[in-house]
C-alpha positions in Angstrom: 259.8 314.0 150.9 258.4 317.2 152.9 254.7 318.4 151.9 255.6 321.0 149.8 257.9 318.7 147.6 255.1 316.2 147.1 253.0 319.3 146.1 255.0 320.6 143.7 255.5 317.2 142.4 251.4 315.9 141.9 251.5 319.9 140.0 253.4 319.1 137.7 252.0 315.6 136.7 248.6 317.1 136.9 250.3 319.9 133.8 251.5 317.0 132.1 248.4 314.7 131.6 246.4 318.4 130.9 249.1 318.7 128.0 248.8 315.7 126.7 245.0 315.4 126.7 245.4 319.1 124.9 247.6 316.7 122.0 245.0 314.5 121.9 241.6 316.4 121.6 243.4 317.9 118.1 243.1 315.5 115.7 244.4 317.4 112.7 247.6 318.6 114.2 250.6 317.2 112.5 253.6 315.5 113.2 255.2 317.2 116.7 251.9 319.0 117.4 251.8 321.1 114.3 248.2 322.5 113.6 246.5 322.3 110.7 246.0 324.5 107.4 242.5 326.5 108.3 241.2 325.5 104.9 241.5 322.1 106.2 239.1 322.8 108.4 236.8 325.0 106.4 236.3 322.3 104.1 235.7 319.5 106.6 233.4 322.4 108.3 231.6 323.1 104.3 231.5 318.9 103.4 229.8 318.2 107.1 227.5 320.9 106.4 226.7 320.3 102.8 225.7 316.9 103.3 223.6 317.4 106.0 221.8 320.7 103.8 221.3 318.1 100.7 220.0 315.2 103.1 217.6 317.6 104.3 216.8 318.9 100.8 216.4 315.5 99.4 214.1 314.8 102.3 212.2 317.7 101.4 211.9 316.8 97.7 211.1 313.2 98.3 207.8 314.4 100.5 207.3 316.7 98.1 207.3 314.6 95.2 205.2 312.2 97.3 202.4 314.6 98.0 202.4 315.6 94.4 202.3 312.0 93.3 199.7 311.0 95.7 197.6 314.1 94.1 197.8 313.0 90.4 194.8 311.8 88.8 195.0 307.9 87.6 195.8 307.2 84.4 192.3 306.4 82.9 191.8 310.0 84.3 194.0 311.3 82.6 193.3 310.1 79.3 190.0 311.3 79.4 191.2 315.4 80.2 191.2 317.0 77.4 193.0 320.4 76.7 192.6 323.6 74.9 189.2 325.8 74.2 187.3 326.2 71.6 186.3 329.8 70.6 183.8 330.1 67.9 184.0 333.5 65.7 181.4 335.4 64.4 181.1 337.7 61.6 179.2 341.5 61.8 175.7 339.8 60.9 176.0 337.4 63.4 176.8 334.6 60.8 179.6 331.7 61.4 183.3 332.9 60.6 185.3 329.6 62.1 185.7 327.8 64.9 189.3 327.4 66.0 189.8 325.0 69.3 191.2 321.6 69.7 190.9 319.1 67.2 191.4 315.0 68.8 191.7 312.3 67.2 191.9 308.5 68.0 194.0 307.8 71.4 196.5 305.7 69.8 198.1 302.8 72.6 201.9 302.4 73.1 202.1 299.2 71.1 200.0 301.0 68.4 202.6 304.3 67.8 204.8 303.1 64.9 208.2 303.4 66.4 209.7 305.7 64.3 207.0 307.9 65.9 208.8 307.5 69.4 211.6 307.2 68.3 211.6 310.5 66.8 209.8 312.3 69.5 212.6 310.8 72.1 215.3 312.0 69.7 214.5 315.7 69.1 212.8 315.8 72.8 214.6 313.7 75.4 217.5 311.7 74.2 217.9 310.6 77.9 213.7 309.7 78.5 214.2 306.2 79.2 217.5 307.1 81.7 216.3 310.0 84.0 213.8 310.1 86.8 211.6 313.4 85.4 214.8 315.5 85.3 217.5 315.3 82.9 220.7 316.3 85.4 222.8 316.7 82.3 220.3 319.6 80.7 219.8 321.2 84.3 223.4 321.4 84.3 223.8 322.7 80.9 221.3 325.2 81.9 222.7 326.5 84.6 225.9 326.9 83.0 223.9 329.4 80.4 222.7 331.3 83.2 225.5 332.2 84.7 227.8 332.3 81.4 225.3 333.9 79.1 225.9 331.1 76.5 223.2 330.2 74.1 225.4 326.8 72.8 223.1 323.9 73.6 220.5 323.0 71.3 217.3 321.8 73.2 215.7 323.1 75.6 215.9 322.5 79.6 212.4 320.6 79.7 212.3 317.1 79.2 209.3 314.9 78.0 208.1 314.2 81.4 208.4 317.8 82.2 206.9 318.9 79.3 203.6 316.9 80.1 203.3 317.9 83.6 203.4 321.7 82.3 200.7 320.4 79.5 198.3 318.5 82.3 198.6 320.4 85.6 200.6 324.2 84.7 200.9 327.1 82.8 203.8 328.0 80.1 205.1 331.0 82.7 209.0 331.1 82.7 208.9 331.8 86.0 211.7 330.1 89.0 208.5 328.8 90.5 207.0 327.5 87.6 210.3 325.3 87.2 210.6 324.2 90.3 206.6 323.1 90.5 207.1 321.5 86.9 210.2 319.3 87.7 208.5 317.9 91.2 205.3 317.3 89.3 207.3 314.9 86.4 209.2 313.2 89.4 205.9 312.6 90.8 204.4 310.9 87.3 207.7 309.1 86.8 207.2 307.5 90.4 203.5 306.9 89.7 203.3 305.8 85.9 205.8 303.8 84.0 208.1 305.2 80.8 205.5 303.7 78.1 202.5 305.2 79.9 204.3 308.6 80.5 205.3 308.8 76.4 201.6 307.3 75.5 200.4 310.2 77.3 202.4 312.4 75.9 202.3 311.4 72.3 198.6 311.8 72.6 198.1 314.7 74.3 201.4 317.1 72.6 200.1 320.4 70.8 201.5 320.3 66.7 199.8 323.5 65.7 196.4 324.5 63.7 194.0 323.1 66.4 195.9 319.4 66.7 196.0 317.6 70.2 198.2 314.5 69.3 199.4 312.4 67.1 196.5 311.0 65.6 195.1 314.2 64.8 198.1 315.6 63.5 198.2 313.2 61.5 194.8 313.4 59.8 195.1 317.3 59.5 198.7 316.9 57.7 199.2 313.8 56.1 194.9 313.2 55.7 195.8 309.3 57.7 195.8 308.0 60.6 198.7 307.9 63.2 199.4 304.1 62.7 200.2 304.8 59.2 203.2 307.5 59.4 206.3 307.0 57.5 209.4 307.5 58.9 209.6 311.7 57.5 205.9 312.2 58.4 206.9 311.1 61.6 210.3 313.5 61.4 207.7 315.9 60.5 205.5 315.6 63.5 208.5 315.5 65.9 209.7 318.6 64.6 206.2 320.6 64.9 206.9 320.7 69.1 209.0 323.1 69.6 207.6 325.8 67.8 204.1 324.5 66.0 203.2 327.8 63.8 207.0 328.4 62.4 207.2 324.6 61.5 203.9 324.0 60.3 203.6 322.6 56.9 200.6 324.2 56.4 202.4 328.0 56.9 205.7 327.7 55.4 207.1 324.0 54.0 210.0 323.9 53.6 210.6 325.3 57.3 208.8 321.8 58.3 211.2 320.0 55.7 213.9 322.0 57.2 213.0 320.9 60.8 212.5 317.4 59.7 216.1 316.6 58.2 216.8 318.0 61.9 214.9 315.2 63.3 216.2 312.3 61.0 219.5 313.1 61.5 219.4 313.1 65.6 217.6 309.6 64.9 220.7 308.4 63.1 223.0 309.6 65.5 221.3 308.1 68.3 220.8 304.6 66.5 217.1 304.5 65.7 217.7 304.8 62.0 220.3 303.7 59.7 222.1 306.5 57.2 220.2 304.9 54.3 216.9 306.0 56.2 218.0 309.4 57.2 218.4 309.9 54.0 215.0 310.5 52.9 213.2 312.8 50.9 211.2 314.8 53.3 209.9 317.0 50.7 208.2 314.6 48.6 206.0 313.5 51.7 202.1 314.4 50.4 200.6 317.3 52.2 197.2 317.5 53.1 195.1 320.4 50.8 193.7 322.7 53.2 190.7 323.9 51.6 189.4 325.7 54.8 192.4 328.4 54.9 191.2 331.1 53.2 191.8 334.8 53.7 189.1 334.7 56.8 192.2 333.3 58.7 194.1 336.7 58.4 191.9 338.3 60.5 191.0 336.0 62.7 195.1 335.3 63.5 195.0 339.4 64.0 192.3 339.7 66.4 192.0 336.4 68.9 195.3 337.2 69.9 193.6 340.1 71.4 191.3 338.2 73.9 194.3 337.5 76.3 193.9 341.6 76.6 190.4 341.9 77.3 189.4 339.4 78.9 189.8 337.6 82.1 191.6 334.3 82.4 188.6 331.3 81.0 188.8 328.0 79.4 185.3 328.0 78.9 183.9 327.7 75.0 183.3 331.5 74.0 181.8 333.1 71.0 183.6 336.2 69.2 181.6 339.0 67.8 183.7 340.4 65.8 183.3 343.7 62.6 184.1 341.6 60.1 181.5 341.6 56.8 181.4 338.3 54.9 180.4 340.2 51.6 182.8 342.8 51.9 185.5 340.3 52.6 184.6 338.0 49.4 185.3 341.1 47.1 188.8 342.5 48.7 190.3 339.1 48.5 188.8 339.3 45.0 190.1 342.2 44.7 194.1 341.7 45.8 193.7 338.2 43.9 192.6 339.7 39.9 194.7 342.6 40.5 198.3 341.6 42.1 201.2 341.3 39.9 202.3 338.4 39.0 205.0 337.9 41.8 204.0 339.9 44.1 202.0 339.8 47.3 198.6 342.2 48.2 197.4 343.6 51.1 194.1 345.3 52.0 192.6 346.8 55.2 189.2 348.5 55.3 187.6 350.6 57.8 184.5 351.6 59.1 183.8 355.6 59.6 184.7 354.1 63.4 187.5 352.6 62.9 185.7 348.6 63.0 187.4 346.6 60.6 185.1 345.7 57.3 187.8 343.4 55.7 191.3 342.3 55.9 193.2 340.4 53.3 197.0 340.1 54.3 198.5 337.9 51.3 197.6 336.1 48.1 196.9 333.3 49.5 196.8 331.9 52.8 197.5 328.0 52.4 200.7 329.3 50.7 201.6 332.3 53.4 200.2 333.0 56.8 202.4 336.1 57.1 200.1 339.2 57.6 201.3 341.9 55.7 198.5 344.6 56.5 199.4 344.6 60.1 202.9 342.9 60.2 205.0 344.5 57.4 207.1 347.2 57.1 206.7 348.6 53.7 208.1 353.0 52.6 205.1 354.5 52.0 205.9 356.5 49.4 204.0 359.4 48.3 201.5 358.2 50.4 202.8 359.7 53.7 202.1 363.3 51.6 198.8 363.3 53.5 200.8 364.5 56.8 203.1 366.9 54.6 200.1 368.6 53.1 197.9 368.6 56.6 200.8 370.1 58.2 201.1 373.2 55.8 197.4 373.8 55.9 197.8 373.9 59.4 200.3 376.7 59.2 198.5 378.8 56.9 198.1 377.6 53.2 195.1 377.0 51.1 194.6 374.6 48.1 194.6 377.9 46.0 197.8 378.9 47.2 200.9 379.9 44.9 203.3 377.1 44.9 206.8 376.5 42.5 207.7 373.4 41.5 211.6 374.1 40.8 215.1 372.2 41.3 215.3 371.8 45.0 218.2 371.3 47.7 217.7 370.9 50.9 220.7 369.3 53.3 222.7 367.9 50.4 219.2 366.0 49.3 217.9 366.7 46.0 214.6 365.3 45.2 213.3 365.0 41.8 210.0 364.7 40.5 208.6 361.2 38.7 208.4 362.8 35.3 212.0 364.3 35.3 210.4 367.8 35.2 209.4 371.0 36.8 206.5 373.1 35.8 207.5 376.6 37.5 204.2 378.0 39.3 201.2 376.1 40.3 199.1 375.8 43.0 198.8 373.8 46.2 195.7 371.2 44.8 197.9 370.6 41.6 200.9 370.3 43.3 199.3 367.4 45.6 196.8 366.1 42.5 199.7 365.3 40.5 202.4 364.5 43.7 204.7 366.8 42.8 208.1 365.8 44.7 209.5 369.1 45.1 206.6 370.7 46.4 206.4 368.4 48.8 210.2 368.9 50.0 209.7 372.8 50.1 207.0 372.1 52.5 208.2 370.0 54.2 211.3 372.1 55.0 209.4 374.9 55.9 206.9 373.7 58.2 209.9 371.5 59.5 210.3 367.5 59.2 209.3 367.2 62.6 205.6 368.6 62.7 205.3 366.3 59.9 206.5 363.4 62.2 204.2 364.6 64.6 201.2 365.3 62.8 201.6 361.7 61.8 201.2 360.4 65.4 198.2 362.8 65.9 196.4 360.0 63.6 197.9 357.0 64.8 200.7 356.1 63.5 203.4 354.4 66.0 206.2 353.1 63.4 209.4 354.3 63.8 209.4 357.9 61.9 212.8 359.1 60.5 213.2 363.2 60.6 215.3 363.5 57.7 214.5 365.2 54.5 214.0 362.2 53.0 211.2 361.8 54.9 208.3 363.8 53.6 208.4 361.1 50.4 207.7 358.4 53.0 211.0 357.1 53.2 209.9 355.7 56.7 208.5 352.3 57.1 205.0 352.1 57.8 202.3 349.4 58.2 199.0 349.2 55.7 197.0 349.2 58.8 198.0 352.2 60.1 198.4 354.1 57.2 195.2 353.2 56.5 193.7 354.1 60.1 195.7 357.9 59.5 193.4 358.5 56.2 190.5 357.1 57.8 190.9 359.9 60.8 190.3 362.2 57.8 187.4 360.7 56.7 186.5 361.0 60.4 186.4 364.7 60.1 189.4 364.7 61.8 188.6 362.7 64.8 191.2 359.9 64.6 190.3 356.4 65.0 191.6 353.6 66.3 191.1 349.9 64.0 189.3 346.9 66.3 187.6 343.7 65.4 186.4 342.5 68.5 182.5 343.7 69.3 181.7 341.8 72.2 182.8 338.4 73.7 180.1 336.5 75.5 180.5 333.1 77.8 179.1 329.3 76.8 176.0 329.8 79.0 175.4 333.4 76.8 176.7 336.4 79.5 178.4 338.7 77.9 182.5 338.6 79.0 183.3 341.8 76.7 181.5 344.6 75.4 183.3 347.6 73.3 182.8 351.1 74.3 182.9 354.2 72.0 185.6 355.7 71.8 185.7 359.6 72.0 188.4 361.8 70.8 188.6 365.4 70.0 189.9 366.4 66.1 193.1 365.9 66.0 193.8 369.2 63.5 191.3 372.4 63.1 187.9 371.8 60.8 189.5 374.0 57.8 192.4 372.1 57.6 190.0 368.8 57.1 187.7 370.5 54.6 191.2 371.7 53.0 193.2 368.3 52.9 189.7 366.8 51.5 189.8 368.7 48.6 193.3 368.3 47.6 192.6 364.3 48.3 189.5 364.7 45.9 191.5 366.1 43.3 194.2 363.7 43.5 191.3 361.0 42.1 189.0 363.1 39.8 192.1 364.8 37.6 195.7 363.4 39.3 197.4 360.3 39.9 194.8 358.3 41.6 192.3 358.3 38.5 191.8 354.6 38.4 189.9 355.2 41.9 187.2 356.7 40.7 184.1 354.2 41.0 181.2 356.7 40.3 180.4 358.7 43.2 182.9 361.1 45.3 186.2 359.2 46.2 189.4 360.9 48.0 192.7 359.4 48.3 196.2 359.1 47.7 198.6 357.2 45.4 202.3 356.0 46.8 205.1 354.7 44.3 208.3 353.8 45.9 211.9 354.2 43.8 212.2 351.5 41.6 208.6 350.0 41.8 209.3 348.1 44.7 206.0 349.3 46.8 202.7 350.9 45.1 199.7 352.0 47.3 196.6 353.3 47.2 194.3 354.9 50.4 191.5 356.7 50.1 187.8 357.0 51.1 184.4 357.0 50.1 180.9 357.3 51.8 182.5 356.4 55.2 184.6 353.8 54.1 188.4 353.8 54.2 190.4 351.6 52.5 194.1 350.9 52.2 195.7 348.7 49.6 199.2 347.6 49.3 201.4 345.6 46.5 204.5 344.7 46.5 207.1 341.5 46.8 208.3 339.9 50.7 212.0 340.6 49.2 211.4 343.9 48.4 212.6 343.6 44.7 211.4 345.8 42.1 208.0 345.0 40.9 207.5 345.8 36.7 205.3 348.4 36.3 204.4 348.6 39.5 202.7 352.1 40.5 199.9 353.1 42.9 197.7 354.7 40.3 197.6 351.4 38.4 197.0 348.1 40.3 196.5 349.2 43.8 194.1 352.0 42.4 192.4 349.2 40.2 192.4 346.6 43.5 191.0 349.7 45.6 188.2 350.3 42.7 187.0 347.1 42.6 186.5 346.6 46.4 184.8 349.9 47.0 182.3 349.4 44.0 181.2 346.2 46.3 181.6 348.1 49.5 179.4 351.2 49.0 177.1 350.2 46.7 174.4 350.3 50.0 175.6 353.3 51.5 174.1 356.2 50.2 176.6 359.1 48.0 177.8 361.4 50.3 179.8 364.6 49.0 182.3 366.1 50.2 182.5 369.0 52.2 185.7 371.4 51.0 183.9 374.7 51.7 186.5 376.9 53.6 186.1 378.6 56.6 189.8 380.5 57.3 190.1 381.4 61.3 190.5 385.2 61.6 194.0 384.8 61.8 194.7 383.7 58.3 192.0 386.0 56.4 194.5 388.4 54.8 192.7 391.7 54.2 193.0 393.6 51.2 194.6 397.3 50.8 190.9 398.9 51.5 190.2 396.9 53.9 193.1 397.9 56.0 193.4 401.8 55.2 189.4 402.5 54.0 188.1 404.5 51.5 187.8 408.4 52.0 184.3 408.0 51.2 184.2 406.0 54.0 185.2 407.9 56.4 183.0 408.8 59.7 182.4 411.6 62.4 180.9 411.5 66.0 179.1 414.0 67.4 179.1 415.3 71.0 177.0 412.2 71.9 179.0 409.7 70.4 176.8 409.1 67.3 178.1 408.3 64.5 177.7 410.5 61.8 178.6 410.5 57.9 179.7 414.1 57.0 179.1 413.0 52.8 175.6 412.0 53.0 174.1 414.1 56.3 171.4 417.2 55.5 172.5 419.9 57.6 168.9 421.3 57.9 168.4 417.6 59.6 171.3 417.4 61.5 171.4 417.5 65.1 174.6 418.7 64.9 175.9 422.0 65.4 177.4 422.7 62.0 180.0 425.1 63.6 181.0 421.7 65.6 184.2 420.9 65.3 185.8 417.7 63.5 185.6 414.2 65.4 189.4 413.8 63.6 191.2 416.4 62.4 192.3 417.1 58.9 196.3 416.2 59.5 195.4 413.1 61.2 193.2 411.8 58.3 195.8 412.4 55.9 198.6 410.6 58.1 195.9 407.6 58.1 195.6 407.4 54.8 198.9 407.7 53.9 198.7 410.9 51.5 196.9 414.4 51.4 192.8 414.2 50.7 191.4 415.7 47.7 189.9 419.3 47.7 186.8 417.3 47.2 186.6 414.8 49.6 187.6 417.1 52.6 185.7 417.3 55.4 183.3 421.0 55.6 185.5 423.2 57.9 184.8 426.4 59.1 187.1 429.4 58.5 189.6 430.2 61.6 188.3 432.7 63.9 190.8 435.0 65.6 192.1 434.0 69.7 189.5 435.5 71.6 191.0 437.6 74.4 190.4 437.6 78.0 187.7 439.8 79.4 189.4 442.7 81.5 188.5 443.1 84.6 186.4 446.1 85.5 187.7 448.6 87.1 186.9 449.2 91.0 
């Protein structure tokens, strides 16, 4: 074979090997050489690079959880933390309110917990506790489901037990992604370091149940007035159930919500095999509640105003004390007060302020063992004709007086037709009467013509920040209001129209006594112009010495307002007295109609009997409703606008005025043959007619036109 043949030849057995190596470096191609799908490969690509992602991740985790492990506190440690402040809270004179903080009782052991106690708490909390390692995968995926779906269908919560005392010991209660992901390392890093029965003996002694209570133990003793060792199996249904919200399942704040909650409890306990049916079967309500004989009406304040020190102050677990407005006496008499003169039925509510807007006393219920719920600063009640106050301001404000002509006659305005208590109309009366005796369609004419929405807006001018409706309707306080701010709007006018804003909190101060929180004054400029103060004042005075609010009256000068809703269903009373503003409220939580119910009887009465308490060291102070009109709404008279003749003046050459009646020629500077300062047709054109023969100015007889002077001749 020449060269070139054995060339060509070693060529192409060199392209075949290359070919075939080609074939073999592609594993995926099919049979005859066929390549593969590309989603073959994006998925072999994905798995290879997945796996080697979560090794890395559960690398990452592991040291994590190991660091946090190793940083845990032991276990005899850890008993021994105890959580929660305590904030004592101090009344104006410096005296003892309450102490609220964190009540422990006896650390109960693991073999000491009755089991139905664990049992419980691991049904309602962490049906999977004795299964997972910290986290329960099944909830995290359930979780994440809801994220992304927007489904609210599971039941519990993503947190398990372990979770939920690594957030307790070592975190805060943000909702933050963070705050998750620190909170599920730290309950892998107890379940590593402590064993199931150590984590749930922590936990069980350490959970929050509401009103002060740090575990079971105490919980027990504040509820049930026993120890833990001693729970039933629906005192324990009742304990597991206080966890996930302690204040809306407490027994002491609404029962049969905690009966409720419990039946809840017993019945994941059957389900899960702790309990037979028999047992789930029991009477939850006939478990004996502990009396709480230190609830009293003290605790509607206090609920109102700590909430506040997460505002003002800076974050502390220190012990603080609370100086707060609060006056022990005057506190005694309004819940007095709410408690002779409620309805039988019905629920009170009282609010009283200082000429500064501090808070004197606050009652926001009957009684507070039976109902927490604050209705002086919570609910939503009409206020009836109550909300006049800002009808009435408003039309002084454009012009009227308490003297004013008003008609009380059929009105309809926008299809609305108001109607008057009494079924009646008395024709003409004046502004005071009209507001005295709270006539309806006064009201509505005024409303209409100063318009519905400087009524709204004189409202917010003293602080209220409800939702205000703008319809006719409105001006007989068809919108919703609270007692506490209706209250804070009449105290603005006791104020002389400086409006004030209600606080409780004087000063805060640390355990080692430096002060943490001191209030500052508060400056603000009247809200509406002086007259219209003195003016509103007086129609509120009348309304108490000869209109609806009568049963006010305690002696000295009171001013304030009645409110009666249709069919009884709300009655009011706010008014003020020697500084001292007071609101009162009556009415039922279902807003049904209340026999008898008006604001001049039992709220008046309620009102009556507090303020007789509550001034009786102030000294009488009365009333200023003196009216001083701005220039602009003094309406002159006929002579003041056109003059007498008789009054009528002359200047001379100087610009001295001179009286042509009552001058002596023979003293007169002036030339008498000096002519008028105004002639004769102008004087009649200002006075609107011709003057008498006798009242006309001295005039001296026309003189012919003088010629000019020739000139002389040349």
């Amino acid at each position: 074979m020449s060269r070139r043949g054995e060339q060509l030849q070693n060529k192409g057995a060199r392209g075949k090997r290359r070919a075939s190596a080609e074939r073999a470096s592609t594993p995926s191609a099919g049979p005859g050489g066929t390549p593969p799908p590309r989603w073959r490969l994006w998925l072999k690509r994905t798995l290879v690079w997945g796996g080697g992602l979560a090794a890395l991740g559960l690398l990452f985790l592991a040291f994590a959880v190991g660091f946090a492990a190793s940083s845990i506190p032991d276990y005899a440690t850890l008993k021994a933390t105890q959580p929660g402040q305590t904030i004592l809270v101090r009344a104006r004179d410096g005296r003892e309110l309450v102490e609220i903080g964190p009540s422990f009782g006896e650390w109960v052991a693991y073999d000491d917990i009755p089991a139905n106690m664990k049992n419980a708490m691991v049904a309602v909390e962490d049906k999977r506790f004795y299964s997972h390692l910290g986290v329960d995968p099944v909830r995290l995926t359930g979780a994440l489901i809801e994220g992304i779906t927007g489904s609210r269908a599971r039941l519990g919560g993503t947190s398990t037990i372990t979770q939920q005392l690594a957030r307790n010991l070592f975190l805060n209660n943000n909702r933050s992604l963070d705050r998750k992901a620190r909170e599920a390392v730290v309950a892998m890093a107890l379940e590593w370091k402590f064993s199931k029965e150590q984590i749930l003996e922590l936990y069980l002694n350490k959970v929050y149940f509401g009103g002060g209570a740090y575990g079971i133990d105490s919980a027990s003793r504040k509820f049930f007035s026993h120890p833990a060792n001693e729970l039933s199996v629906g005192e324990a249904a009742i304990i597991a159930g206080l966890v996930k919200a302690p204040s809306q399942y407490s027994p002491t704040a609404d029962v049969q919500a905690a009966v409720d909650r419990a039946k809840v409890v017993l019945g994941l306990m059957r389900d899960q095999g702790y309990i037979t049916a028999d047992q789930a079967q029991v009477d939850v309500s006939a478990v004996q509640l502990k009396q709480d004989a230190g609830q009293n009406s003290v605790r509607y304040f206090t609920d109102w105003v700590l909430p506040q020190l997460d505002i003002i102050l800076p974050e502390t677990y220190e012990p603080i004390e609370v100086w707060t407005t609060l006056d022990i006496g005057m506190q005694r008499a309004a819940t007095a007060s709410i408690e002779a003169n409620t309805p039988k039925g019905a629920q009170g509510a009282l609010v009283s302020l200082d000429r500064d807007g501090a808070i004197l006393a606050m009652v926001g219920g009957t009684d507070y063992v039976a109902s927490n719920y604050n209705r002086a600063t919570s609910a939503l009640r009409q206020p009836g004709s109550a909300w006049k106050l800002f009808v009435y301001l408003a039309a002084l404000e454009a012009g009227y007086t308490p003297e004013d002509k008003v008609v009380d006659t059929p009105v309809t305005i926008d299809g609305w037709s108001p109607r008057n208590s009494n079924g009646r109309n008395v024709g003409e009366t004046d502004l005071r009467t009209a507001f005295a005796y709270s006539i309806n369609t006064v009201a509505a004419q005024l409303g209409n013509e100063v318009g519905f929405g400087t009524v709204a807006s004189m409202a917010r001018r003293f602080g209220v920040n409800s939702k205000i409706d703008t319809f006719p309707s409105m001006v007989l306080g068809s919108s919703e209001m609270r007692v506490i701010e209706m209250t804070q709007a009449f105290a603005g006018i006791s104020a002389k129209g400086v409006p004030v804003e209600p606080y409780g909190i004087t000063k805060v101060t640390g355990a080692s006594g430096e002060v943490l929180y001191k209030r500052e004054a508060q400056r603000q400029s009247p809200a509406v112009p002086d007259h219209v103060v003195k003016g509103i004042t007086d129609l509120l005075q009348a309304a108490v010495q000869t209109g609806t609010g009568r049963a006010a009256d305690i002696g000295r000068p009171v001013a304030g307002k009645t409110g009666t809703t249709s069919s009884n269903k709300d009655g009011w009373f706010i008014g003020f007295s020697s500084g001292i503003t007071t609101g009162v409220w009556m009415g039922r939580d279902d807003a049904k109609a209340v026999p008898g119910l008006q604001g001049g009887r039992a709220p008046a009465q309620a009102f009556a009997a507090y303020m007789r308490y509550a001034v009786k060291d102030r000294p009488v102070e009365q009333f200023d409703v003196t009216l001083e009109l701005p220039e602009w709404q003094l309406e002159p008279d006929e002579e003041a606008l056109f003059g007498s003749p008789d009054d009528y003046y002359y200047i001379d050459e100087q610009g001295n005025v001179v009286d042509p009646t009552k001058r002596d020629p023979s003293q007169s500077p002036i030339d008498p043959n000096a002519p008028l300062a105004a002639s004769e047709d102008f004087l009649e054109e200002a006075t609107g007619g011709t003057l008498p023969q006798n009242q006309r100015p001295p005039r001296e007889p026309r003189r012919p036109a003088q010629q000019p002077a020739t000139k002389p001749e040349q």
